[in-house]
C-alpha positions in Angstrom: -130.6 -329.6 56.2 -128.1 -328.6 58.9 -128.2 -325.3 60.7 -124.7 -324.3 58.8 -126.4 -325.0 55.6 -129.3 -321.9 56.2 -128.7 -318.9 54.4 -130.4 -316.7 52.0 -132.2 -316.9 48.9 -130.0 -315.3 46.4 -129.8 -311.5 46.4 -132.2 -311.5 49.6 -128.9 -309.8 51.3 -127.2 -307.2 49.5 -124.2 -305.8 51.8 -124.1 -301.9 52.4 -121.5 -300.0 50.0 -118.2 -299.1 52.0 -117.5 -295.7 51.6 -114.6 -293.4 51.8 -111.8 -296.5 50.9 -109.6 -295.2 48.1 -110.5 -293.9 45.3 -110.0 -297.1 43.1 -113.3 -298.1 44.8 -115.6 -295.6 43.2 -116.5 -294.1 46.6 -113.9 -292.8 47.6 -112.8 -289.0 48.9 -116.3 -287.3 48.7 -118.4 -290.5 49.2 -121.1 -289.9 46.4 -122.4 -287.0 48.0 -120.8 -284.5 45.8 -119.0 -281.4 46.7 -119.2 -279.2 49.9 -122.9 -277.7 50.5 -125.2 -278.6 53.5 -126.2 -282.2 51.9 -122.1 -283.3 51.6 -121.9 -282.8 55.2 -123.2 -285.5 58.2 -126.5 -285.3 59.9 -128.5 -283.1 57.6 -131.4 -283.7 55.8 -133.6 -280.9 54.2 -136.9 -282.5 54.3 -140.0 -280.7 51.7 -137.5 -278.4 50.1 -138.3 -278.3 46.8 -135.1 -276.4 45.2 -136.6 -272.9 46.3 -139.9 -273.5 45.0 -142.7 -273.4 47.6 -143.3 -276.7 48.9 -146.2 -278.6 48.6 -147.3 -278.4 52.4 -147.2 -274.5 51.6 -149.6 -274.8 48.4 -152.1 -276.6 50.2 -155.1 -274.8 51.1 -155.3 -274.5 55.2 -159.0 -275.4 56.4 -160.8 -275.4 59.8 -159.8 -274.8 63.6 -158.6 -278.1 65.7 -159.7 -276.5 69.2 -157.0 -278.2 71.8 -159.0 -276.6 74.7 -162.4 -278.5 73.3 -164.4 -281.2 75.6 -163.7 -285.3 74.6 -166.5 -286.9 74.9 -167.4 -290.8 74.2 -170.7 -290.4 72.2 -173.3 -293.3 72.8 -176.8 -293.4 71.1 -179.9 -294.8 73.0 -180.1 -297.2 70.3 -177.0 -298.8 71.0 -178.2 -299.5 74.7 -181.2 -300.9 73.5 -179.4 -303.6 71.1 -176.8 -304.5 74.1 -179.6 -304.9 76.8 -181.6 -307.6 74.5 -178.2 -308.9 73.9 -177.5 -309.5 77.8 -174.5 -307.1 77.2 -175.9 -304.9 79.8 -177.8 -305.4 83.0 -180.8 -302.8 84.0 -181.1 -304.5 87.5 -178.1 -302.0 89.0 -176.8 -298.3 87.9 -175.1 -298.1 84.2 -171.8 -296.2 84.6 -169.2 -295.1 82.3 -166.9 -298.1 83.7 -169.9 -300.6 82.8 -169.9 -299.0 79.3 -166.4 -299.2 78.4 -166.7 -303.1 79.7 -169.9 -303.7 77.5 -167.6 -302.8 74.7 -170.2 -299.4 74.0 -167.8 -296.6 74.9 -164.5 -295.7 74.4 -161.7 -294.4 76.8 -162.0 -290.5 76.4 -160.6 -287.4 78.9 -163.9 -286.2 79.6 -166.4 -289.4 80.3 -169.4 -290.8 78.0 -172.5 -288.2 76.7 -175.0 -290.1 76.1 -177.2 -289.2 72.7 -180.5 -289.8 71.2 -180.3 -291.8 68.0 -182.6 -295.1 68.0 -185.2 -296.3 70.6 -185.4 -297.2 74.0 -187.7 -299.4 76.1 -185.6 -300.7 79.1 -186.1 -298.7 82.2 -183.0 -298.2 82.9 -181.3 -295.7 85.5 -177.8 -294.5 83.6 -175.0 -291.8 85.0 -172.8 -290.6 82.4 -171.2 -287.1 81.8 -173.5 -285.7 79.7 -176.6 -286.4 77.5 -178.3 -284.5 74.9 -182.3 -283.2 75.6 -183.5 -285.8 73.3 -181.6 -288.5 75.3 -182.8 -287.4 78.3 -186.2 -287.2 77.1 -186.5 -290.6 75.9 -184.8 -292.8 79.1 -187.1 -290.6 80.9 -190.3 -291.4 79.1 -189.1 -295.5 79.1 -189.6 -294.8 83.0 -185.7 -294.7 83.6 -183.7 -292.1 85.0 -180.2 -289.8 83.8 -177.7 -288.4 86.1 -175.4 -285.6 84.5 -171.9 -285.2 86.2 -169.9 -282.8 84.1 -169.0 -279.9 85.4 -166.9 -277.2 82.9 -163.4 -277.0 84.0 -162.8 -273.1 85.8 -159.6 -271.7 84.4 -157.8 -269.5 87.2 -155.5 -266.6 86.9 -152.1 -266.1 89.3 -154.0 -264.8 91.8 -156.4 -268.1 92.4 -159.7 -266.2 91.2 -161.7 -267.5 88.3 -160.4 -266.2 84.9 -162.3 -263.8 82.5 -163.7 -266.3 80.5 -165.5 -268.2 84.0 -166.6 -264.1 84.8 -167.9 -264.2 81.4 -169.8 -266.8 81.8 -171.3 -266.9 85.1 -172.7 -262.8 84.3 -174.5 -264.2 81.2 -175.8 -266.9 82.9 -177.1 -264.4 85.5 -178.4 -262.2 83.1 -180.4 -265.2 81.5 -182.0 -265.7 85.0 -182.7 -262.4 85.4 -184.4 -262.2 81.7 -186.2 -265.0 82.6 -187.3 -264.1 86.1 -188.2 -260.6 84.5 -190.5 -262.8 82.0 
């Protein structure tokens, strides 16, 4: 075999039709698309129109709420710890950070850090700062003698002016009143 003598199988290549050459060729003047209309002309495609009849992405029922302003947490169960500690994944000698988690191969990048949660068991004392963690979580690296640092803070929306937004007003008065409730109590 030469390098002249490659091609092909046969019918592997099938050569675009020419259009617009005469009409002798079949394809010529109007080119197959017809006559005049929005689909004889270039660039134009008229993607899920079904002829007037309501498309299908229309007749679908619309379900749920995809909240864009919601937090991203990576979610990691206790259990998961545990398994990667006996494993020699993880180390309980030094702190466990979100950066040693996402190197262990337990976490996954996310915009708002690792929340740690309470599935499965934990024995290692271990001493673990993530962005959040769930009462249970807490509860349980606590009880293995270990310790949980929380670093989350809500983001604080602010208007033109620099001040906090209504929502942040909103929050900090009910949090107030909750101390005040319980203060009261």
């Amino acid at each position: 075999m030469k390098l002249n003598e490659i091609k092909n199988n046969p019918g592997a290549h099938k050569r675009k039709d020419k259009l617009g050459r005469g009409s002798s060729s079949g394809l010529g003047k109007t080119s197959g698309r017809g006559v005049k209309g929005a689909k004889a002309r270039t660039g134009t495609k008229v993607y899920g129109f079904e002829g007037g009849q309501m498309p299908l992405h229309m007749r679908m029922p619309k379900r749920g709420f995809n909240n864009i302003f919601a937090n991203d947490f990576s979610e990691v169960n206790i259990g998961r710890l545990q398994k990667a500690i006996e494993a020699k994944r993880l180390t309980t000698d030094a702190k466990i950070t979100e950066t040693v988690l996402r190197e262990a191969g337990l976490a996954h990048k996310s915009r708002d850090g690792v929340r740690l949660l309470g599935k499965g068991e934990i024995s290692a004392k271990i001493d673990i700062e993530v962005a959040g963690a769930s009462a249970g979580a807490k509860a349980a690296v606590e009880k293995a003698g270990g310790s949980v640092t929380v670093t989350f803070k809500k983001k604080v929306y602010n208007n033109k002016k620099g001040e906090p937004g209504k929502r942040q007003k909103r929050r900090t008065d009910s949090a107030a009143k909750r101390e005040s409730r319980k203060a009261g109590a």
